[in-house]
C-alpha positions as CSV (number, residue, x, y, z in Angstrom):
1,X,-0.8,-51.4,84.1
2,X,-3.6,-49.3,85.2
3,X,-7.3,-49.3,83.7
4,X,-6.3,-45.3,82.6
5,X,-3.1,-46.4,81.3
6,X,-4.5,-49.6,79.3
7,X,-7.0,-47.0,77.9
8,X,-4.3,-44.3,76.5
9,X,-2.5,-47.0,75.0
10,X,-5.4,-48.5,73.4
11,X,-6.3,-44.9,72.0
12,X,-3.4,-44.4,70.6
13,X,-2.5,-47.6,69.0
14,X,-5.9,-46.9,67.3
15,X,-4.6,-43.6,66.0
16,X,-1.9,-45.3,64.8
17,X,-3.4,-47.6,62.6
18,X,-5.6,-45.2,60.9
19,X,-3.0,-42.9,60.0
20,X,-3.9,-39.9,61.5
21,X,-1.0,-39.7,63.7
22,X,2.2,-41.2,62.0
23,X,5.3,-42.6,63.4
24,X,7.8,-40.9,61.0
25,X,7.1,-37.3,59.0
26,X,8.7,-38.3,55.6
27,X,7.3,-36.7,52.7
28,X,4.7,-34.2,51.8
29,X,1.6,-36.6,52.9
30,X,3.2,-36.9,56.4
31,X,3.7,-32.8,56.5
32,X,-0.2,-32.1,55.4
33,X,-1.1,-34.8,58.2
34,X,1.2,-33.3,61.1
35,X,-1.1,-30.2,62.1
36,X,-4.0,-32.6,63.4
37,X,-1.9,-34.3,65.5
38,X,-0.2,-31.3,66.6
39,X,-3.0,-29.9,68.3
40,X,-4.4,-33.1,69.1
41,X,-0.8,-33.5,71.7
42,X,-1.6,-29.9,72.5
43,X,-4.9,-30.7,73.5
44,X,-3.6,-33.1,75.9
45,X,-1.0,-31.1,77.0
46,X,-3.4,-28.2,77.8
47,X,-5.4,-30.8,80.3
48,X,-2.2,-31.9,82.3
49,X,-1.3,-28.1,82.8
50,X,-5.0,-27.6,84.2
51,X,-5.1,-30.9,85.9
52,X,-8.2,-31.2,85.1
53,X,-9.2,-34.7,83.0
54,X,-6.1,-35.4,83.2
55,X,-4.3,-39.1,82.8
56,X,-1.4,-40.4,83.3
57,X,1.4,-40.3,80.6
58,X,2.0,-43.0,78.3
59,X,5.2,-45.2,80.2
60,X,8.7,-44.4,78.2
61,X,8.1,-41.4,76.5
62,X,9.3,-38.4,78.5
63,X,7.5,-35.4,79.1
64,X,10.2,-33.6,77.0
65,X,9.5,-35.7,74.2
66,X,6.1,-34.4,74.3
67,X,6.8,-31.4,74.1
68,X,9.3,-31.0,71.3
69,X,6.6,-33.4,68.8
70,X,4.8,-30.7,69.3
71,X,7.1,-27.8,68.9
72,X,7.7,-29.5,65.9
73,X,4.5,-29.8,64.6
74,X,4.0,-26.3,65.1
75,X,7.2,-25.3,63.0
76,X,5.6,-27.8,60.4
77,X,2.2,-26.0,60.2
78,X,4.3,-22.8,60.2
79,X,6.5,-23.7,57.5
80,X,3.9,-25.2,55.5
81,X,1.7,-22.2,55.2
82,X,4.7,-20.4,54.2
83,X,5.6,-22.2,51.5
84,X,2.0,-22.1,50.5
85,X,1.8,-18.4,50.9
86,X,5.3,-18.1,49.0
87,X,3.6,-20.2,46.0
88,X,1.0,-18.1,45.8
89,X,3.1,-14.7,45.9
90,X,5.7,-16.3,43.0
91,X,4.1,-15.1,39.6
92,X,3.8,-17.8,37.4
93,X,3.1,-18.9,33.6
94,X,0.0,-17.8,32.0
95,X,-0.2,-21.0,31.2
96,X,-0.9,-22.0,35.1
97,X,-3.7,-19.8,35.7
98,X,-7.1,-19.6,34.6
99,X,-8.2,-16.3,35.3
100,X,-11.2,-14.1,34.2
101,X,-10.2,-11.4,31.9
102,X,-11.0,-8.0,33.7
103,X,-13.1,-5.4,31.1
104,X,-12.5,-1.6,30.9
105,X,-14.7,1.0,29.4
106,X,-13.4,2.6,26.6
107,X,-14.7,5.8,26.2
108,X,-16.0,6.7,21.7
109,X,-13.1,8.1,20.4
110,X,-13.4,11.0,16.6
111,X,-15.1,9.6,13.6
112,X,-12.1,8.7,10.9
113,X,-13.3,8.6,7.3
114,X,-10.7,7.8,4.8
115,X,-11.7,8.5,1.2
116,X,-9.5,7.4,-1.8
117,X,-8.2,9.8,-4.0
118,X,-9.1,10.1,-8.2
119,X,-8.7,6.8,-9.9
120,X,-5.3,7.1,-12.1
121,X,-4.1,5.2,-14.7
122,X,-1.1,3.9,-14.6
123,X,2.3,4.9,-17.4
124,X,3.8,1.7,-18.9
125,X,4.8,-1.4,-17.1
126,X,5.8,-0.7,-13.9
127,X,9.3,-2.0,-12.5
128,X,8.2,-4.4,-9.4
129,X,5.2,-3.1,-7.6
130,X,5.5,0.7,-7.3
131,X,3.3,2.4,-9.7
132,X,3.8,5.3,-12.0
133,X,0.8,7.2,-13.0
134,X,0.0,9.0,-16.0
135,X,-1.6,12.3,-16.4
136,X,-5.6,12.6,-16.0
137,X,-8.6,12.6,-18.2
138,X,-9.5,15.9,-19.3
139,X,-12.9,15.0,-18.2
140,X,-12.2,13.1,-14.6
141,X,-13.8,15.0,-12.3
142,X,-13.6,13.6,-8.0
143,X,-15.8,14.9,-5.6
144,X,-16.4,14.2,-1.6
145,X,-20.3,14.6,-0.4
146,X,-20.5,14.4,3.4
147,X,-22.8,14.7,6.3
148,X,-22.2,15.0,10.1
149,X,-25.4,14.0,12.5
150,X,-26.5,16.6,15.1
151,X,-27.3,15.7,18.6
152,X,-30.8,16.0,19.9
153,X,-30.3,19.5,21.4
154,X,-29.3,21.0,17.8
155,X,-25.5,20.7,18.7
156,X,-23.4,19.8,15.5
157,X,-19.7,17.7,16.2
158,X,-16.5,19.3,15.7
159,X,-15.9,17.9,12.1
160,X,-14.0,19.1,9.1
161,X,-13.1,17.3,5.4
162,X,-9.3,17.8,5.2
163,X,-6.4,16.5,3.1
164,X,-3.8,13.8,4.7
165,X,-1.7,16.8,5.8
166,X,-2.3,20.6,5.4
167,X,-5.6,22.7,6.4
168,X,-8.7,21.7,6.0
169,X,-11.0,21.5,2.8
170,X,-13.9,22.2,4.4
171,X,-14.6,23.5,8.5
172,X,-18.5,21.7,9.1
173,X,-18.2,22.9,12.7
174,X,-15.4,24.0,14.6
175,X,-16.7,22.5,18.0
176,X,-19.4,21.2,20.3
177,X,-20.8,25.1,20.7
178,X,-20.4,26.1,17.6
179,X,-22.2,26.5,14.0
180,X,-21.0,24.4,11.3
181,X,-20.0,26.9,8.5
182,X,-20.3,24.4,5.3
183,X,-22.9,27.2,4.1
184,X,-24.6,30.1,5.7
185,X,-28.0,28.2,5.5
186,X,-26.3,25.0,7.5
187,X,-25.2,28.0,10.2
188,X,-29.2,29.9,10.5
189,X,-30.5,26.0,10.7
190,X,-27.9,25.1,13.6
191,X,-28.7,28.8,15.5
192,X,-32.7,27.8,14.9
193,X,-32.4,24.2,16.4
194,X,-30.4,25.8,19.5
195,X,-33.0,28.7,20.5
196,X,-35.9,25.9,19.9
197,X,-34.1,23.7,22.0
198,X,-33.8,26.4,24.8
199,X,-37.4,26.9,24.7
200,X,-38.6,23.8,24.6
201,X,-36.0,21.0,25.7
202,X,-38.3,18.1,25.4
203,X,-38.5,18.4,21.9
204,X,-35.4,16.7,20.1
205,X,-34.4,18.5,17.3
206,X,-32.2,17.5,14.3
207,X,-29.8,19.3,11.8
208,X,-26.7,18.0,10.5
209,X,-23.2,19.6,8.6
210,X,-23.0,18.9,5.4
211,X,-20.3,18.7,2.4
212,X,-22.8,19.1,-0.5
213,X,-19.7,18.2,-3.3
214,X,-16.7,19.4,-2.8
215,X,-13.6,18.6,-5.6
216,X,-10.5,16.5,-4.6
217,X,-7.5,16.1,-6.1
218,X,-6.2,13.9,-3.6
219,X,-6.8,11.6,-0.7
220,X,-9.2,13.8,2.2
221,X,-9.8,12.5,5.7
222,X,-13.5,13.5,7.1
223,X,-13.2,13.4,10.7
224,X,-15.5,14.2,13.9
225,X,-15.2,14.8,17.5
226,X,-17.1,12.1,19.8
227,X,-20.0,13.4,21.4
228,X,-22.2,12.0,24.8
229,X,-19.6,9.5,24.6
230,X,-20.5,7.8,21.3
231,X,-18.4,8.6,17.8
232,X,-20.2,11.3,15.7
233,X,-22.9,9.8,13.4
234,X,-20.7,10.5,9.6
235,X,-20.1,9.7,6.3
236,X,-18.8,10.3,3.2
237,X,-18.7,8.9,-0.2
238,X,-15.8,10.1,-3.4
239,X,-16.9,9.5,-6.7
240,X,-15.3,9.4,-9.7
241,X,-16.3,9.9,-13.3
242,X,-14.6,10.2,-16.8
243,X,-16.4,10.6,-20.1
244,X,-13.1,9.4,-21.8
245,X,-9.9,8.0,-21.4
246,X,-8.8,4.9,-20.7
247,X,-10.0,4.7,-17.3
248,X,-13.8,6.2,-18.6
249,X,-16.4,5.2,-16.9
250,X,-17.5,6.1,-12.9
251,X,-16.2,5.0,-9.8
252,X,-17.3,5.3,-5.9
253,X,-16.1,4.4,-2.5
254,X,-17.4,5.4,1.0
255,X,-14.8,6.9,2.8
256,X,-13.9,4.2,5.4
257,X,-12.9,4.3,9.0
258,X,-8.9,2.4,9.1
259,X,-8.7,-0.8,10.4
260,X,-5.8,-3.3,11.1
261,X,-7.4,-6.8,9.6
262,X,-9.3,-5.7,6.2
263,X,-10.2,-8.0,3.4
264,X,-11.0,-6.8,0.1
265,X,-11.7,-10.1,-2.9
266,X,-12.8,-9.3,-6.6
267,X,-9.1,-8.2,-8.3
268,X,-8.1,-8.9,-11.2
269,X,-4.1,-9.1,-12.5
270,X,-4.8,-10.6,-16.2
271,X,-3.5,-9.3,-19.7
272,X,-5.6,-6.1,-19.8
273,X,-6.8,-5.5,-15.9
274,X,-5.1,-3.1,-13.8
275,X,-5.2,-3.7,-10.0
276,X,-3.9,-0.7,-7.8
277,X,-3.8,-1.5,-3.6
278,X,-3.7,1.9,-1.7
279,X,-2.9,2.0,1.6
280,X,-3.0,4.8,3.6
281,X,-2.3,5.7,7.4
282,X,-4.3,8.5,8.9
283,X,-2.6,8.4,12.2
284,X,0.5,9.3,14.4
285,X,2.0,5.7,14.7
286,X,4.0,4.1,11.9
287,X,2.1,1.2,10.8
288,X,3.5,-2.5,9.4
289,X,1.5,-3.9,6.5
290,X,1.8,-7.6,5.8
291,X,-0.4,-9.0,2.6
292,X,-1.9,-12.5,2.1
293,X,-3.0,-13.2,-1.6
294,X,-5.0,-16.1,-2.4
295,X,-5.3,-16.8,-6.1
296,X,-7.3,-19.0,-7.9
297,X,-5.3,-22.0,-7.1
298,X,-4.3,-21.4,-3.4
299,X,-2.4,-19.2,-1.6
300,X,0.3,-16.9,-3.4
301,X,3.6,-16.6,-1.7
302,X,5.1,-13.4,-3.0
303,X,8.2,-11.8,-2.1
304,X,8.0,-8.4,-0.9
305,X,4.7,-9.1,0.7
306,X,5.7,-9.3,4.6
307,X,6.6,-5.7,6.4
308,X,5.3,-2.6,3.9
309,X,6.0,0.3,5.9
310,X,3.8,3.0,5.9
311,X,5.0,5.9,7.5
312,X,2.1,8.4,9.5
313,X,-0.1,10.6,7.6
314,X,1.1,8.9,4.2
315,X,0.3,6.3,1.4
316,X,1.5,3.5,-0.2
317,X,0.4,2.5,-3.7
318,X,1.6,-1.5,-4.6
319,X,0.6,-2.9,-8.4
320,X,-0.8,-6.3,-7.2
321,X,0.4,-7.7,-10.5
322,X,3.5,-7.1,-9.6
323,X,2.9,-9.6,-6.6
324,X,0.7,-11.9,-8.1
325,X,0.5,-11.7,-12.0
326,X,-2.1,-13.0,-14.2
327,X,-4.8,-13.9,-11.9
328,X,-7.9,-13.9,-12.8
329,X,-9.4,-14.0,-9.5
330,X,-7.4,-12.4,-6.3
331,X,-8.2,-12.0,-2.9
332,X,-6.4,-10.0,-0.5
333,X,-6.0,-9.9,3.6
334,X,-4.3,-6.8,4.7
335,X,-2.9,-7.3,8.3
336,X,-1.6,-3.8,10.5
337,X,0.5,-3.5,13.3
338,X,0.9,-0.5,15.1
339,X,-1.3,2.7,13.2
340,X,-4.7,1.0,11.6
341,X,-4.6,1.7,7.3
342,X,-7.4,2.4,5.3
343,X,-7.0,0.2,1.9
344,X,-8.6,0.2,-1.3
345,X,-7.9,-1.4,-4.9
346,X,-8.5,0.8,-7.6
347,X,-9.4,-2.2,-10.4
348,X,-9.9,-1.5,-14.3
349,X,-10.4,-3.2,-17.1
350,X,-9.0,-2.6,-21.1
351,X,-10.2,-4.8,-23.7
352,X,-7.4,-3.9,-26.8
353,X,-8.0,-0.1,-27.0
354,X,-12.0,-0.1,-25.4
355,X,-12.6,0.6,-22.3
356,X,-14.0,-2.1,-20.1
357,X,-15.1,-0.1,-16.7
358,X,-13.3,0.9,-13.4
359,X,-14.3,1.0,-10.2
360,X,-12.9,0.8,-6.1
361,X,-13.0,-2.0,-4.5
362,X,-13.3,-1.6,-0.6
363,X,-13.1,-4.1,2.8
364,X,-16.1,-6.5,2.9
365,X,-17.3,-7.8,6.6
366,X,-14.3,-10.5,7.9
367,X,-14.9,-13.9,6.9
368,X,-18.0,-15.5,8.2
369,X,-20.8,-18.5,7.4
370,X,-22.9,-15.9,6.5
371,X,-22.7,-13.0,4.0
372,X,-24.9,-10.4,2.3
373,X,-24.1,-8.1,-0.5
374,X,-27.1,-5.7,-1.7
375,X,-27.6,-3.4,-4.9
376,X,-26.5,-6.0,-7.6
377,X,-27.9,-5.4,-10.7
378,X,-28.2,-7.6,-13.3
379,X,-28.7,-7.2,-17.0
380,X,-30.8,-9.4,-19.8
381,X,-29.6,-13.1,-19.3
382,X,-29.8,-13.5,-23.2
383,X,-27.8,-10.6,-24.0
384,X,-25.4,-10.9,-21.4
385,X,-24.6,-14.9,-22.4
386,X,-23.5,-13.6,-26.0
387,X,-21.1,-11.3,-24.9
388,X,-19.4,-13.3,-22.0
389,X,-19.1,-16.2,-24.5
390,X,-16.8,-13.5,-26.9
391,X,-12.4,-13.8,-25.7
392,X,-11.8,-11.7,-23.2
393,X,-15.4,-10.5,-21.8
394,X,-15.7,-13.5,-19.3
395,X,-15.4,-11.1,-16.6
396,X,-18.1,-8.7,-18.7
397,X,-20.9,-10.6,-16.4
398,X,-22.2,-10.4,-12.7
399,X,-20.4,-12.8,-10.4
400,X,-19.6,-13.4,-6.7
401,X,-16.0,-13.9,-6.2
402,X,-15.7,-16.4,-2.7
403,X,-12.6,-16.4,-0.7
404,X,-11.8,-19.4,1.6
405,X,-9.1,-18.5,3.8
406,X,-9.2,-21.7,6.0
407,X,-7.5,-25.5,5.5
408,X,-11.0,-26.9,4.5
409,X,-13.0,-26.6,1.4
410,X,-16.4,-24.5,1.9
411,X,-20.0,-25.8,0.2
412,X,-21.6,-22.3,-0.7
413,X,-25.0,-21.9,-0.9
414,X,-26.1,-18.7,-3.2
415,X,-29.9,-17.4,-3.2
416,X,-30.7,-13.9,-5.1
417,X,-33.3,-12.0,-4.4
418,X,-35.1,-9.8,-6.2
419,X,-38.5,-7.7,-6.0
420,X,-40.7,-10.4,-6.7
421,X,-38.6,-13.0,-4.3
422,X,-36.1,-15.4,-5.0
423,X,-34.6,-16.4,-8.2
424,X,-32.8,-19.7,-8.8
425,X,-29.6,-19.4,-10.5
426,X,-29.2,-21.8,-13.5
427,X,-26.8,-23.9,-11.6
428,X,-28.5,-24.5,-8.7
429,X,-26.2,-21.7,-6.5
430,X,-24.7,-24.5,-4.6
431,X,-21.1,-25.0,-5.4
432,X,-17.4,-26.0,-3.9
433,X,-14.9,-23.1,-3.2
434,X,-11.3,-24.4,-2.9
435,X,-10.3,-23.9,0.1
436,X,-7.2,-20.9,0.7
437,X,-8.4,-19.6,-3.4
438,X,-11.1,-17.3,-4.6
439,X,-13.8,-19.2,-6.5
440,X,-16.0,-17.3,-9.2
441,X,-19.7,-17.8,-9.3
442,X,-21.6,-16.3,-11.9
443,X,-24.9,-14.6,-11.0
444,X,-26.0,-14.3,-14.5
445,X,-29.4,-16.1,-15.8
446,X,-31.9,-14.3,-14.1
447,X,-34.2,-12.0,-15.3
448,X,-33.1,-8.7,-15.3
449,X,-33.5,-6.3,-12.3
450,X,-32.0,-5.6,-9.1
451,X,-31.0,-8.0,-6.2
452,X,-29.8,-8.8,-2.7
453,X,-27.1,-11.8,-2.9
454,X,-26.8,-13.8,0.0
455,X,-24.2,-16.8,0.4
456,X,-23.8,-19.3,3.8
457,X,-22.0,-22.4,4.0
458,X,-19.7,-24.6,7.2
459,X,-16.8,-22.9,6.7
460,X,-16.1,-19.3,7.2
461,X,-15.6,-16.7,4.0
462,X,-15.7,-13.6,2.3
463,X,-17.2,-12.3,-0.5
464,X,-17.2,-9.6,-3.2
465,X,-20.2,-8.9,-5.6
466,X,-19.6,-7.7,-9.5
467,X,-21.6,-5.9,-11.3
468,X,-21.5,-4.8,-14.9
469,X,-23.3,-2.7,-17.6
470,X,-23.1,-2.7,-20.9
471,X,-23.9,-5.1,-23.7
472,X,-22.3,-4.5,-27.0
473,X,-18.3,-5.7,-27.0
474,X,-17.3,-2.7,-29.3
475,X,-19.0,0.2,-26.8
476,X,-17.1,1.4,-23.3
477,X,-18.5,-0.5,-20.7
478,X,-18.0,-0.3,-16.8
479,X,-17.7,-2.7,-14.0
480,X,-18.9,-2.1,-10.1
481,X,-18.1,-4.2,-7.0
482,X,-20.4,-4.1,-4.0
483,X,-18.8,-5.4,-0.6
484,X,-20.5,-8.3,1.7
485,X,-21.7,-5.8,4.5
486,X,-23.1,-5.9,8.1
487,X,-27.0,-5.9,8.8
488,X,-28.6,-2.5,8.9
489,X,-28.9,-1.0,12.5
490,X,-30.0,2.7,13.1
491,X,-28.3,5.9,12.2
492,X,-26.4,5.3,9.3
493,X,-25.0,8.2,7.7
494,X,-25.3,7.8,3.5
495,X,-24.3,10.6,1.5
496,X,-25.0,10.8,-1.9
497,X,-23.4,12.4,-4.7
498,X,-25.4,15.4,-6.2
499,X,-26.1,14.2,-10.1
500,X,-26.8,10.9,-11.8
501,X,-29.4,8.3,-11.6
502,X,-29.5,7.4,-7.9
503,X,-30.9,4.4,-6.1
504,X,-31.1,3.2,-2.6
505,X,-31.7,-0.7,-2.6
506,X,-32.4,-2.4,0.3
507,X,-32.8,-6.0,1.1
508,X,-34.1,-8.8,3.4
509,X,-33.3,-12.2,2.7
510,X,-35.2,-13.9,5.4
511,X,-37.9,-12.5,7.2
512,X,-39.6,-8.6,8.0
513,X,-38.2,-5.8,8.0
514,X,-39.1,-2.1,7.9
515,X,-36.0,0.4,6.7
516,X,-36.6,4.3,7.7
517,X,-34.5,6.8,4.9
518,X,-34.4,10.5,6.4
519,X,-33.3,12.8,3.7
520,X,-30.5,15.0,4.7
521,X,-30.7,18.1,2.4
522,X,-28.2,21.2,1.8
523,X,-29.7,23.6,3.9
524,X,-28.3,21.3,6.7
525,X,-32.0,19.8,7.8
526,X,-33.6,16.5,8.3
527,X,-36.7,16.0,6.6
528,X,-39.2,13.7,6.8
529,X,-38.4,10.3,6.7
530,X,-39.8,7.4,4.6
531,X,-40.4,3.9,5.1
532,X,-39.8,0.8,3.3
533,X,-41.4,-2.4,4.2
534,X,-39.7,-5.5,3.3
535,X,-41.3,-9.1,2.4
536,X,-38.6,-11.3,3.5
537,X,-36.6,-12.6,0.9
538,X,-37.3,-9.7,-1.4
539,X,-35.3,-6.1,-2.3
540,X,-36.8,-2.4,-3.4
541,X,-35.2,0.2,-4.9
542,X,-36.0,3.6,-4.2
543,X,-35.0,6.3,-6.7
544,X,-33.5,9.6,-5.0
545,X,-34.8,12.9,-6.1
546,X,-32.4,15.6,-6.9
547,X,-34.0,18.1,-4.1
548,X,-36.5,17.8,-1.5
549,X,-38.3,20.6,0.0
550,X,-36.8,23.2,-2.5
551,X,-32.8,22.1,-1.5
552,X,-30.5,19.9,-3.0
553,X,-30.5,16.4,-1.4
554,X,-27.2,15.0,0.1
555,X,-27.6,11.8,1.8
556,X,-30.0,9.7,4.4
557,X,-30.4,8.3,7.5
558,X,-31.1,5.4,7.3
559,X,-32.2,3.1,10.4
560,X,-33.4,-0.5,10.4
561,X,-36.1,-2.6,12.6
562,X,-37.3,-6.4,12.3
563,X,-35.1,-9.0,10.6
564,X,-32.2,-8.5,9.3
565,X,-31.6,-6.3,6.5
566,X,-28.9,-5.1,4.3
567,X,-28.7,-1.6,2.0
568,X,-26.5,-0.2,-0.8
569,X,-26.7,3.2,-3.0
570,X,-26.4,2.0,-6.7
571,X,-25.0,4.8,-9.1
572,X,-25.4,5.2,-12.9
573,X,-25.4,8.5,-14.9
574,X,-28.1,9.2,-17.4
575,X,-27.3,8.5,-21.6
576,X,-24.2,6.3,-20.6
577,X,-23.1,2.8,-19.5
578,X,-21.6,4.0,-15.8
579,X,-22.0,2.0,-12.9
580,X,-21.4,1.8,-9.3
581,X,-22.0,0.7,-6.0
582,X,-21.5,1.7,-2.4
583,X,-22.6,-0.8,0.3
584,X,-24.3,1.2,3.6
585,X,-21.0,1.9,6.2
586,X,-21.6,0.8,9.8
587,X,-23.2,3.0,12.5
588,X,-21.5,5.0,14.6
589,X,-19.6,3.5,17.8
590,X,-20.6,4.2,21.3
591,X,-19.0,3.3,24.6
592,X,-17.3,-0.5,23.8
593,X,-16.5,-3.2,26.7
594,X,-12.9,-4.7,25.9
595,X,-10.9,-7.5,27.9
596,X,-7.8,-6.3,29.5
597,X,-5.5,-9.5,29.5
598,X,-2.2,-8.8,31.9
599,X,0.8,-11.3,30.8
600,X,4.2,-11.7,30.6
């Protein structure tokens, strides 16, 4: 053997042992293995061809055999890379990939308020869920007050107040160039802003359409063309009021924009309570309704429950007692597919033949560690232990009714604040709420006044606040509920109803913060804004005047800075025991990033 022969051999007996060029190909390790080898043979082939470094062949392999090793290590590598390239052209399971979902823009679509119709009292017992309803009060009276923001340049949004189906109640403004024609002052005030925007473009100016109070028979929609690619700054607000009657007393709901997961806690289904749930669909598409109920023991299963059609541009009015009777305490989730509801429980109370108060209760934020209701108001603790200790006027006191909706028990914490800071609750305001039930704290034993509550605990929940007035067990009384609501941000539209004793209250449980009110007035103007500054952990009430700067007020702007804070509108009427309570709505909607997840 020669020294260049001894040498090859040597080399490749060394390859050998360390793997990198294997005897046999069998199995998947061998195939991932054969390119290196393959164009390390080709490397040597390529020398013999050139005859340059070349050395003499290794003794009893032929040069064919050369060759086809590495003709076959080519169709290896070939074969390989298409299997790899097949694999990754084959879709497979979402379950085998871990991709990034891509985000769209999704440009502000029209402003949809929903606004319940007159509270009714229902006829007899009613056969399963469906309700019948008896005639009016001579003296119920339901009104709509609403408000549409302006843009900067004086421009007002298409936006009208119309009925579920048929023309509209009110035209604000027919479109982005035109007037809104509410009132022929609302029209000279748009005109104004438009020429003093030409002339001086720098200068934003403000006006806004208005509804000043127009009479409903029946469920309206208000609704407003998107403008610069954010939903119209609205609102509205019905209210209700009787002066006799079973169902005396007032009543008041912001007109709410339809969701498809809403939950709405305070109801009531005991002897003497009456608890209505409206649903109503404001869109096109068909929607599918499906209702949890958690009682004050658990979780209700209720026949008749699951799949509640609601067809478009329609409602559907369900007795809850008919789905869960005799409970003192009732929460309920409503869940949408397809077309997003609005829903609302119309709840009131009848103590023998005296009226005990009615009201609407409305969604609250989703469950959370965290919520805040403002604009409960609380009556003399003394007063108000006598008559909840009478049969039948437990529920004749302030409480905060605490759904759980998970498997595990929650530890509430509840703190009230009032003008002058906090005020400890006689129990301590810690307590256990059963996990899938609502649990009822009272609120009561603190002085008398008007307070922010706010609740945390480990375990996510929602919450309703009651309020009552009225102190003497043989008089009419009335009951309010005010929603757990987001934190205040800026341009929230609150409308107000033109009579009655009418409060904004406004609250900061922890830390700062400074709350701007911009009276919106008939005429269609924006006046000059005030400013609350709030101590943290206190609330103020502001009373609303009737008119400012010689025109009937309608509603605010309201805008928040600093910590967080909450707001509400609290309603009574002068000479009578009426209450109610709207919380602030959220601000308009501009331009929203969503994932777009693609599946099979």
């Amino acid at each position: 053997m020669s020294k260049g022969e001894y040498d090859n051999e040597n080399k490749s007996e060394n390859k050998n042992a360390s793997g990198l060029v294997p005897e046999t190909s069998a199995g998947a390790s061998s195939m991932t293995e054969a390119p290196a080898a393959g164009v390390s043979d080709a490397g040597a082939a390529a020398k013999d061809a050139s005859g340059a470094g070349a050395t003499p062949r290794k003794r009893g392999v032929p040069r064919a055999g050369v060759i086809g090793g590495i003709l076959t290590a080519v169709a290896l590598v070939a074969a390989c890379g298409g299997l790899v390239s097949a694999a990754s052209l084959t879709p497979q399971s979402p379950a085998s990939r871990h991709l990034e979902a891509p985000v769209a823009s999704v440009p502000a679509g029209s402003s949809v308020g929903v606004c319940p119709g007159p509270a009714r009292l229902l006829e007899g017992t009613p056969v399963g869920t469906d309700p019948q309803f008896s005639p009016e009060s001579a003296t119920a009276k339901t009104a709509v007050s609403a408000a549409v923001l302006g843009s900067s340049a004086g421009v007002i949004p298409g936006s009208r107040l119309a009925p579920l189906k048929g023309a509209p109640l009110a035209e604000i403004a027919k479109g982005a160039a035109a007037a809104p024609t509410a009132s022929a002052a609302a029209a000279t005030a748009s005109a104004a802003a438009a020429t003093a925007s030409a002339a001086a473009p720098r200068t934003p100016v403000l006006i806004a359409g208005v509804v000043p109070q127009r009479e409903v028979d029946n469920i309206s929609v208000l609704s407003a063309d998107a403008q610069d690619n954010r939903q119209a700054a609205a609102g509205a607000v019905l209210s209700y009021t009787a002066e006799d009657g079973d169902l005396q007393g007032s009543a008041t709901a912001a007109c709410q924009q339809p969701g498809n997961d809403l939950w709405l806690v305070g109801a009531n289904t005991a002897l003497g309570r009456s608890a209505v749930l409206n649903l109503t669909n404001a869109s096109s598409t068909p929607a599918t309704v499906s209702l949890d109920l958690l009682g004050s023991e658990g979780l209700i299963q209720a026949p008749g429950s699951r799949g509640l059609l609601v067809a478009p541009g329609s409602t559907r009015s369900i007795v809850l007692a008919g789905l869960a009777p005799g409970q003192e305490r009732l929460g309920v989730r409503v869940r949408s597919t397809g077309g997003p509801v609005a829903a609302v429980i119309q709840q009131s109370v009848l103590r023998g033949l005296t009226p005990g108060g009615v009201d609407f209760i409305t969604p609250g934020t989703a469950p959370s560690v965290s919520q805040v209701a403002a604009g409960l108001e609380i009556q003399a603790p003394a007063a108000l232990a006598a008559l909840t200790a009478k049969p039948g006027f437990a529920d004749a006191g302030p409480a905060l009714e605490v759904a759980v909706p998970g498997a595990a028990d929650a530890v509430v914490e509840i703190k009230l604040y009032g003008r002058d800071g906090q005020k400890a609750l006689p129990g301590g305001g810690v307590v256990t709420a059963k996990a899938g039930a609502v649990t009822e704290v009272s609120l009561a034993g603190v002085p008398a006044g008007t307070y922010t509550v706010a609740a945390s605990s480990d375990v996510s929940f929602a919450a309703t606040a009651r309020l009552t007035r009225g102190l003497q067990s043989g008089d009419a009384a009335d009951i309010a509920f005010s929603a757990a609501s987001a934190r205040l941000g800026s341009q929230h539209i609150v409308p107000v109803p033109r009579t009655g004793d009418r409060q904004l209250v406004f609250g900061a449980p922890e830390g700062r913060a400074t709350v701007s009110y911009t009276p919106i007035t008939a005429d269609g103007k924006i006046r000059t804004a005030g400013t609350a500054d709030i101590a943290g952990g206190t609330t103020v009430s502001i009373k609303i005047p009737a008119d400012v700067g010689g025109s009937p007020l309608v509603g605010y702007v309201v805008s928040a800075a600093g910590d967080p804070a909450y707001g509400a509108l609290v309603l009574g009427r002068d000479g009578r025991q009426d209450i109610s309570a709207v919380a602030v709505a959220p601000e308009a909607a501009g331009q929203r990033q969503v994932p777009v997840t693609l599946g099979y």
